[in-house]
N, C-alpha and C positions, 0 to 999 in steps of 0.2 A: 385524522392522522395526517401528520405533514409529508409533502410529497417528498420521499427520499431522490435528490440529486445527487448520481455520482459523473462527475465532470472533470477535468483534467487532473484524470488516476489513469494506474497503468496495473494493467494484470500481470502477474508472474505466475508463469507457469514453467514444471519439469518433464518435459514429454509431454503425456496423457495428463499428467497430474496440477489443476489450479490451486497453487499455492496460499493466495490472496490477492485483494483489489486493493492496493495505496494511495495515498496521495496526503499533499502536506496543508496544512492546515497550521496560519501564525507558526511557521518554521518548526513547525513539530511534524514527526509523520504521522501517518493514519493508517490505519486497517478499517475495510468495511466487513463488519459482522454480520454473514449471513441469517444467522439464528437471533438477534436483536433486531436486528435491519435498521442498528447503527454503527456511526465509523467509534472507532475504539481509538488510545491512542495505542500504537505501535509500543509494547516491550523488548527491549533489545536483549534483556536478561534470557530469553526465551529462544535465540538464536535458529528464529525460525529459518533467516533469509543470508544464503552465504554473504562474506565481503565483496565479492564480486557482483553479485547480485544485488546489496546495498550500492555499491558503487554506481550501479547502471541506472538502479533507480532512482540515486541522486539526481544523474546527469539527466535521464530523460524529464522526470517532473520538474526542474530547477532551469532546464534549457541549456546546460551546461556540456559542453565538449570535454 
């Protein structure tokens, strides 16, 4: 099995509750799939992650202010 690397992702979390593990891959986002224990790509259809919370996690993975 290949070593699963998760490396510059960001957790989101609400309170108590982990949302998901991110990060962009060739300018796409990603989700890391627990239950596969692989990264998926991100559907937006699915509106897991608020605007605000998309926004933050642009800027933090992207390096972006």
């Amino acid at each position: 099995m290949e070593e699963i690397k998760i490396n510059d992702c960001v957790v989101v979390s609400r309170g108590d509750e982990n949302v998901g593990t991110f990060k962009y891959i060739d300018d796409a986002l990603y989700f890391f799939d627990s239950f596969s224990k692989e990264w998926e790509e991100y559907d937006y259809s699915f509106n897991i992650l608020t605007k605000k919370e998309m926004k933050q996690l642009k800027q933090k993975l992207k390096g972006e202010k």
